[in-house]
C-alpha positions in Angstrom: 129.6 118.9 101.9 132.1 116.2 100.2 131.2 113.7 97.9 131.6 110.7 99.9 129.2 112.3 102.8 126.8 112.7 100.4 126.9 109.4 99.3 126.2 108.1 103.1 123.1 110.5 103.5 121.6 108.7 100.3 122.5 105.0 101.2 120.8 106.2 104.4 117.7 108.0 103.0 117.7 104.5 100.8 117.3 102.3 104.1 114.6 105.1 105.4 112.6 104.6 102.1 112.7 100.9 102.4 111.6 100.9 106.1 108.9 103.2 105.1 107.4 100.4 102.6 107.3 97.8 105.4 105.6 100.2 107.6 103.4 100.4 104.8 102.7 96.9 104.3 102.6 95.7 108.0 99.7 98.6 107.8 97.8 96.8 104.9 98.2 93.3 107.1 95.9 94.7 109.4 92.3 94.8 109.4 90.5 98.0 110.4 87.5 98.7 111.7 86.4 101.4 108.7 87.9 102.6 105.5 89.3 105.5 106.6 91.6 104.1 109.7 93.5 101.8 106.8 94.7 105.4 105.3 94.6 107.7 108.6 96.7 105.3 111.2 100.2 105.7 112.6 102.0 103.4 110.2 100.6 105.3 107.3 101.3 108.3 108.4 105.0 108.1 109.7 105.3 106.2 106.5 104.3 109.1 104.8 106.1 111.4 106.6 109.3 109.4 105.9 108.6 109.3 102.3 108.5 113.3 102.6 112.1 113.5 104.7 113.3 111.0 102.1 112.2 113.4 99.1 113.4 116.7 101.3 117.3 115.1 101.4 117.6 114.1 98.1 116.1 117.3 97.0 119.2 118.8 99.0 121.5 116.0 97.8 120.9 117.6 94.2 122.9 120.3 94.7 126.1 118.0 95.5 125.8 114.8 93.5 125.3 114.8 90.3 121.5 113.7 88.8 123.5 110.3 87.2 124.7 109.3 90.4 122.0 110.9 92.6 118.9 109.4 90.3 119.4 105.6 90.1 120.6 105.2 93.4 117.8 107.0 95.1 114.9 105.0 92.9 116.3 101.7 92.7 118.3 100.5 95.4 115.5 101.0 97.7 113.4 97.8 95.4 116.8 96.0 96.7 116.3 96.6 100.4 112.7 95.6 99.8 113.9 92.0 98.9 116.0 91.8 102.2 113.3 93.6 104.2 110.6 91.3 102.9 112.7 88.3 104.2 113.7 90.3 107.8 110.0 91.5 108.4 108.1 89.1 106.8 109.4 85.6 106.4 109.3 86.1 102.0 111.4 83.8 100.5 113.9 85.4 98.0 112.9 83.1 94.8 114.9 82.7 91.7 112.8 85.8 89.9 113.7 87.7 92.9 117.3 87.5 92.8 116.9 88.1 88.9 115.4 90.9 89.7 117.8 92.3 92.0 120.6 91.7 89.5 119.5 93.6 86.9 118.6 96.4 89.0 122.3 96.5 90.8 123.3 96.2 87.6 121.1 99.0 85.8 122.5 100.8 88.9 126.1 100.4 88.1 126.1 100.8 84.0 124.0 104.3 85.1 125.9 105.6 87.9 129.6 104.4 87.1 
């Protein structure tokens, strides 16, 4: 597998994590009928179960990128899809501490990885 496919699957796996956490919290914006439906529903679940794919591919992706590259990419850029996702899904507002947030990371992101 080249580099530059295995750069794709992670960008990917990184927009699969990130839908994962909205599924996650358009789970918690519901109110359920006993304590063990909030944890035992299909948003939780598939949630969970993409969390596992996401861990399974970069698991695999270890054996073509290198852990500098492989490691910041996969942890962080996902908290930057949350920002986006948050305003997509949920009306948020991206606030000045947001995109402060965001910078830093992308650019935690690029001192590590480049």
């Amino acid at each position: 597998m080249n580099k530059l496919t295995c750069i794709i699957i992670l960008l990917v796996n990184c927009v699969v994590c990130a839908y994962s956490q909205v599924l996650l919290k358009k789970s918690s914006n519901i109110k359920y009928k006993s304590f063990i439906y909030e944890y035992l529903n299909i948003r939780v679940i598939v949630s969970y179960g993409l969390f596992f794919a996401v861990l399974m591919i970069n698991s695999l992706l270890m054996r073509y990128l290198p852990l500098v590259i492989l490691s910041p990419i996969s942890e962080a850029f996902p908290f930057i899809l949350s920002v986006f996702a948050g305003l997509i899904f949920f009306s948020e507002k991206i606030t000045k501490d947001k995109i402060i947030g965001v910078a830093f990371i992308s650019a935690g992101i690029l001192l590590v990885a480049v």
